[in-house]
mmCIF file of the C-alpha atoms, coordinates in Angstrom:
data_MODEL
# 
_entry.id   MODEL 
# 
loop_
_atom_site.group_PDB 
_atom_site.id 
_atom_site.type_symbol 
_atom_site.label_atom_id 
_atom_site.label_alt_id 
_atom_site.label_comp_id 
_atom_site.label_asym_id 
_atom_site.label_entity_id 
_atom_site.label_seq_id 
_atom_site.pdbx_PDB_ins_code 
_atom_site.Cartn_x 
_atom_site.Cartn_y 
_atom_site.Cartn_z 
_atom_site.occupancy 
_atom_site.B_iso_or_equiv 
_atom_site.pdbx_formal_charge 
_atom_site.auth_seq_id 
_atom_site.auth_comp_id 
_atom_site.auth_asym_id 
_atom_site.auth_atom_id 
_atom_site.pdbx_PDB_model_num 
ATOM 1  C CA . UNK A 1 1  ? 0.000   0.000  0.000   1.00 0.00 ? 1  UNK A CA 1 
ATOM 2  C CA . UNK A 1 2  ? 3.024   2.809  1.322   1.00 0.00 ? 2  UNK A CA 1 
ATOM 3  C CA . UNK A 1 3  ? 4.491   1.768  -2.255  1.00 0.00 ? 3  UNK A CA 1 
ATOM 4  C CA . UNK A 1 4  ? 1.328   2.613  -4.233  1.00 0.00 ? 4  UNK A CA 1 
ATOM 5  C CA . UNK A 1 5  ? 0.775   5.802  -2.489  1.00 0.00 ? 5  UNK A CA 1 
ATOM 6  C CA . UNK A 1 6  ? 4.678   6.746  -2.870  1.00 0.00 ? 6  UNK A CA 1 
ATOM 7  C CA . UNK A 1 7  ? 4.523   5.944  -6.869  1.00 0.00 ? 7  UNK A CA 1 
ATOM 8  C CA . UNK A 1 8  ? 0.866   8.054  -7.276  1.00 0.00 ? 8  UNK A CA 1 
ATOM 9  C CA . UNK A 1 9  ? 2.841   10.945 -5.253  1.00 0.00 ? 9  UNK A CA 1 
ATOM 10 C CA . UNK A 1 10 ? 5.626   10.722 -7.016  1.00 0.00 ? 10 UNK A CA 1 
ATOM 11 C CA . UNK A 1 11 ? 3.714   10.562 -10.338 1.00 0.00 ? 11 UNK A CA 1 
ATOM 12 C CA . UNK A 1 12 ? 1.580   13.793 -9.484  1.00 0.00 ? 12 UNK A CA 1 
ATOM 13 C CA . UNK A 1 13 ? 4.695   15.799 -8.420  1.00 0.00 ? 13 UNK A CA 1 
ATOM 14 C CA . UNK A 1 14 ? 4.586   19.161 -9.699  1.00 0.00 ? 14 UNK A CA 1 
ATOM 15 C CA . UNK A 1 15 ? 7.106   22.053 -10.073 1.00 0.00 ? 15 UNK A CA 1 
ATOM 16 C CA . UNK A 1 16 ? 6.465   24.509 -6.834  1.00 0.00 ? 16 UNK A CA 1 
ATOM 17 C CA . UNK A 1 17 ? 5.673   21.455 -4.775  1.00 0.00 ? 17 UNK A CA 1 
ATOM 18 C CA . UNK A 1 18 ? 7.658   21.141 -1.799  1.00 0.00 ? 18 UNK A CA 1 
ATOM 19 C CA . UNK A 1 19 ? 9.105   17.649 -0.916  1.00 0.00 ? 19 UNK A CA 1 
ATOM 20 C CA . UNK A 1 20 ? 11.238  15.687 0.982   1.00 0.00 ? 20 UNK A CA 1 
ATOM 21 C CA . UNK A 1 21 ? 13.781  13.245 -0.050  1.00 0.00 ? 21 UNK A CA 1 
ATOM 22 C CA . UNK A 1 22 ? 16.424  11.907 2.163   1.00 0.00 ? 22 UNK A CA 1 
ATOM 23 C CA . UNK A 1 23 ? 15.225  13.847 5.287   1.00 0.00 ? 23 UNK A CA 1 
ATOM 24 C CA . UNK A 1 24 ? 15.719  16.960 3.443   1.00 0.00 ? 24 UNK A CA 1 
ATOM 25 C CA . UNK A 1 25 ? 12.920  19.959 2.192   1.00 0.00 ? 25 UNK A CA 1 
ATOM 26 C CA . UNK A 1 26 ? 12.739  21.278 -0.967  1.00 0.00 ? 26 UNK A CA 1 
ATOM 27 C CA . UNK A 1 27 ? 10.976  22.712 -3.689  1.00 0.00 ? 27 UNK A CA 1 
ATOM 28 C CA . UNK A 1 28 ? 10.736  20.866 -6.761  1.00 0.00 ? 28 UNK A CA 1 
ATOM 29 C CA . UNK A 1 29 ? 12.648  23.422 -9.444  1.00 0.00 ? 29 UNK A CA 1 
ATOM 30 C CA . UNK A 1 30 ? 12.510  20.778 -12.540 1.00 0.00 ? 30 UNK A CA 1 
ATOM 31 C CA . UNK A 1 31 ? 10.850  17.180 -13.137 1.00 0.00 ? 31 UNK A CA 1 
ATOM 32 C CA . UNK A 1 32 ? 13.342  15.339 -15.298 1.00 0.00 ? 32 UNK A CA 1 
ATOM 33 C CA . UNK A 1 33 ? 12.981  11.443 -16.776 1.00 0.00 ? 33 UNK A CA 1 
ATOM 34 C CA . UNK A 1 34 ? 14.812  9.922  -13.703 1.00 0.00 ? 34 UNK A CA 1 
ATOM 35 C CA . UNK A 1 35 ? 15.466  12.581 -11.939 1.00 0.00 ? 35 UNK A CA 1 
ATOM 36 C CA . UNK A 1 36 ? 14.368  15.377 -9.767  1.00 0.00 ? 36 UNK A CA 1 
ATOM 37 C CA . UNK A 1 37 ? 16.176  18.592 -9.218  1.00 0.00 ? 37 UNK A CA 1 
ATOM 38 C CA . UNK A 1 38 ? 15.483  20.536 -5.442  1.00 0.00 ? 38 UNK A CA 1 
ATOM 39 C CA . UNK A 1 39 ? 15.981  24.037 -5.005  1.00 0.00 ? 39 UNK A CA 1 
ATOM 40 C CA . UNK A 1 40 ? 17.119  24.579 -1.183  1.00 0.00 ? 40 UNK A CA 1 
ATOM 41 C CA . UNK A 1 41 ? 15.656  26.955 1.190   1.00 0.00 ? 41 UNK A CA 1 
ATOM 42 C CA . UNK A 1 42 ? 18.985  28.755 0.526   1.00 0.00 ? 42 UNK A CA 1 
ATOM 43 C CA . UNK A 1 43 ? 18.599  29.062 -3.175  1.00 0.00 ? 43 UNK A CA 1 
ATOM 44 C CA . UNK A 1 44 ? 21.412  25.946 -3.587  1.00 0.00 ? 44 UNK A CA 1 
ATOM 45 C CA . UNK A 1 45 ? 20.111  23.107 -5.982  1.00 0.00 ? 45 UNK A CA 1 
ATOM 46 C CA . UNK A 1 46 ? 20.349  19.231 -5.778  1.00 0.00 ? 46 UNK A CA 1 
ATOM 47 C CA . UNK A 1 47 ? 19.767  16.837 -7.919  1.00 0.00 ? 47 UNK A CA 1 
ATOM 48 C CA . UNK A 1 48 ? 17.959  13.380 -6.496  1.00 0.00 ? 48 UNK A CA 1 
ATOM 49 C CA . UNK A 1 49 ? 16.766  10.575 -7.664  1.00 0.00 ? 49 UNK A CA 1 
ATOM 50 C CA . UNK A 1 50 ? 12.599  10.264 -8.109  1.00 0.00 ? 50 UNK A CA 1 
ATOM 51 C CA . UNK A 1 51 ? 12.580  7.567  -5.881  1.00 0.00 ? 51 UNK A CA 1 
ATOM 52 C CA . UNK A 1 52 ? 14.237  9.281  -3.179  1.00 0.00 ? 52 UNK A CA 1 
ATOM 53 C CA . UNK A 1 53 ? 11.436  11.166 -2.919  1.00 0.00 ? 53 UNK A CA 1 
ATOM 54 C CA . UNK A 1 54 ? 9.901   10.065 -0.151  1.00 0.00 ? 54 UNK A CA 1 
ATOM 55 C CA . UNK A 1 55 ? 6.724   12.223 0.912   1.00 0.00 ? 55 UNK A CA 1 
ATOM 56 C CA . UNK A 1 56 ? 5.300   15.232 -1.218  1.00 0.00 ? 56 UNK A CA 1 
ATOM 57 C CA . UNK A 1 57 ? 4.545   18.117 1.680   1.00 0.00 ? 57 UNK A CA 1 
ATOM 58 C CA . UNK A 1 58 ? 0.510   19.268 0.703   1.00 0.00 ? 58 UNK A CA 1 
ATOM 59 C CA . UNK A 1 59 ? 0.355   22.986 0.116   1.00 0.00 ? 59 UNK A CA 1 
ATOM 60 C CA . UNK A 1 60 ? -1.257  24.585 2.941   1.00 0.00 ? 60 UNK A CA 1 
ATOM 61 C CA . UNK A 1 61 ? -2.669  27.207 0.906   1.00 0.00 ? 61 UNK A CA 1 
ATOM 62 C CA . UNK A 1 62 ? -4.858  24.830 -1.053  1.00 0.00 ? 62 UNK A CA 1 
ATOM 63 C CA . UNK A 1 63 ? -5.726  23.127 1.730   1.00 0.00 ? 63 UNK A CA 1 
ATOM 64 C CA . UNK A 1 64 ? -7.151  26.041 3.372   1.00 0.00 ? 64 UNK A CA 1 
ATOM 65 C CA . UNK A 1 65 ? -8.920  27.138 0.211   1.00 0.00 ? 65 UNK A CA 1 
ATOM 66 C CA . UNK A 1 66 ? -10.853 23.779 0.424   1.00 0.00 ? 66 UNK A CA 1 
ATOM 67 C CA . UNK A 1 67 ? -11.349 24.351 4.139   1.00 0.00 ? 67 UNK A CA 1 
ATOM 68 C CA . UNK A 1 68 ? -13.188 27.793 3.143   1.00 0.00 ? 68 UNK A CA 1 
ATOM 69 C CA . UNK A 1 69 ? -17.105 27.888 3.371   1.00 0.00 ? 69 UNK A CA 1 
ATOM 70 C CA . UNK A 1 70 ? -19.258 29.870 0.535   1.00 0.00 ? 70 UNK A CA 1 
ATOM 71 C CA . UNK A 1 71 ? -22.030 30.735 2.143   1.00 0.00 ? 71 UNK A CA 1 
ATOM 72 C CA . UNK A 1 72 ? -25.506 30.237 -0.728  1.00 0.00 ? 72 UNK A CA 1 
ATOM 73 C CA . UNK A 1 73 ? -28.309 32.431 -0.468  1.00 0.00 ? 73 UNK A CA 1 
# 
């Protein structure tokens, strides 16, 4: 199950997303074949591996938009 749900993140990973891989944060700068580059909270880049991409961090501001109520008249 972890596996399936790490391949369908992994899949839907999108540039702006933030990520971890290896214990470390970043933002996802470019999606390449096999690879992923990271762009630091410094502004330093990294190159990884997709599969070392272990979690894909949900953006909070999306997440609040869906928490948001519109009230219908």
């Amino acid at each position: 199950k972890r596996r399936k749900k790490l391949e369908k993140q992994r899949s839907s990973m999108q540039v702006g997303a933030k990520v971890t891989a290896m214990g470390i944060i970043g933002t996802v700068d470019k999606i390449e074949e096999k690879t992923v580059i990271l762009e630091m909270i410094d502004g330093s880049k990294i190159e990884v591996i997709k599969q070392a991409v272990t979690d894909v961090v949900p953006d909070e501001s999306k997440q609040a938009d869906k928490n948001i109520k519109i009230p219908t008249s």
